[in-house]
C-alpha positions in Angstrom: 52.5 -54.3 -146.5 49.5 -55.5 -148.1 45.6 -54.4 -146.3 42.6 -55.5 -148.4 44.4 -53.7 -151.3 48.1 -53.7 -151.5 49.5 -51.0 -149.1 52.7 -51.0 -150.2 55.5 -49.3 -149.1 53.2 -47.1 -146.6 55.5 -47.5 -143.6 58.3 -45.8 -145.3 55.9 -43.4 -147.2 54.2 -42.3 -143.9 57.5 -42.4 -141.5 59.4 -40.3 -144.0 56.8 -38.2 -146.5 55.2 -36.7 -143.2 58.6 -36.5 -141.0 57.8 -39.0 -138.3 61.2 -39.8 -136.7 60.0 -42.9 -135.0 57.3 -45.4 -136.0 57.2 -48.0 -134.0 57.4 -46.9 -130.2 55.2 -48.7 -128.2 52.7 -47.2 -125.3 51.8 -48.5 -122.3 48.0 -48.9 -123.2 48.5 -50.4 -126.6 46.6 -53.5 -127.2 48.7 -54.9 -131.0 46.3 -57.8 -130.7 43.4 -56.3 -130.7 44.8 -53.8 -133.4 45.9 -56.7 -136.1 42.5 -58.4 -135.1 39.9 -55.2 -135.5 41.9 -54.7 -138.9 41.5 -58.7 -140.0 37.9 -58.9 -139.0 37.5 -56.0 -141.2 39.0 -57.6 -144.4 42.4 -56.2 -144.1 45.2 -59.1 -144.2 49.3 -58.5 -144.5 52.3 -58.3 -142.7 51.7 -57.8 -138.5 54.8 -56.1 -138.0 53.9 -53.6 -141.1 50.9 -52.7 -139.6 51.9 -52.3 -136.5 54.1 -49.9 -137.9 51.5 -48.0 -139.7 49.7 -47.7 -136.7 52.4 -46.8 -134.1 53.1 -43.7 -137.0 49.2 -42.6 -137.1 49.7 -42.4 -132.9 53.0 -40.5 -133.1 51.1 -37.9 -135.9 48.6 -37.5 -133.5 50.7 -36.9 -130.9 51.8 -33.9 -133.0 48.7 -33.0 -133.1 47.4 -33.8 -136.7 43.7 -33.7 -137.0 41.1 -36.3 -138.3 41.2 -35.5 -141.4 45.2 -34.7 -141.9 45.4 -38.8 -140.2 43.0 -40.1 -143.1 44.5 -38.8 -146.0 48.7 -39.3 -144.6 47.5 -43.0 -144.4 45.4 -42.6 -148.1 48.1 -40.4 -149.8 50.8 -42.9 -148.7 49.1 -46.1 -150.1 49.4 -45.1 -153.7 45.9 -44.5 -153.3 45.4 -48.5 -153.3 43.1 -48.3 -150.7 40.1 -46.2 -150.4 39.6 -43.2 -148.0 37.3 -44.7 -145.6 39.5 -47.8 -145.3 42.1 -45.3 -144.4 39.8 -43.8 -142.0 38.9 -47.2 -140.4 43.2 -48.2 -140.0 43.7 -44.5 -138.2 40.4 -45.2 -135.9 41.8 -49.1 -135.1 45.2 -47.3 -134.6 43.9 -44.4 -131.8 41.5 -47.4 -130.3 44.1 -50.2 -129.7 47.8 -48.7 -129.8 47.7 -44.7 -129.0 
């Protein structure tokens, strides 16, 4: 997937480096349109389904419980870095907004 600056591989990175079994389970609440839109009007561009994904793994980690801070850098850590820490930040905040 590629946000703002090339995020790839970070599904697989997040799903499996952090031990999510499941990635992509939808919620009642969630709102993907919103989601891919908040992240586009923000600069990010790539593949929906990717980000989805990304997001969908940032609401099952907090469903286990991870904190702020554990969220920001799973989602840095996993993007090779490509991205910078508070545009990790804004993806987990868009994800517990509009899809947990």
């Amino acid at each position: 997937m590629k946000f703002k600056k090339a995020i790839a591989g970070s599904v697989l990175g997040l799903a499996l480096g952090i031990g999510v079994a499941t990635a992509g389970a939808a919620t009642a609440q969630a709102d993907e349109g919103s989601y891919i839109d908040d992240l586009s009007s923000a600069g990010f561009y790539g593949d929906s389904g990717e980000a989805l994904a990304v997001g969908y793994a940032v609401c099952d980690l907090v469903g286990e419980g991870y904190s702020q801070d554990e969220l920001f850098d799973a989602v840095y850590v996993t993007t090779d870095e490509s991205i910078t820490a508070s545009d990790a930040q804004y993806i987990v905040e868009s994800a517990e907004i509009f899809l947990c």
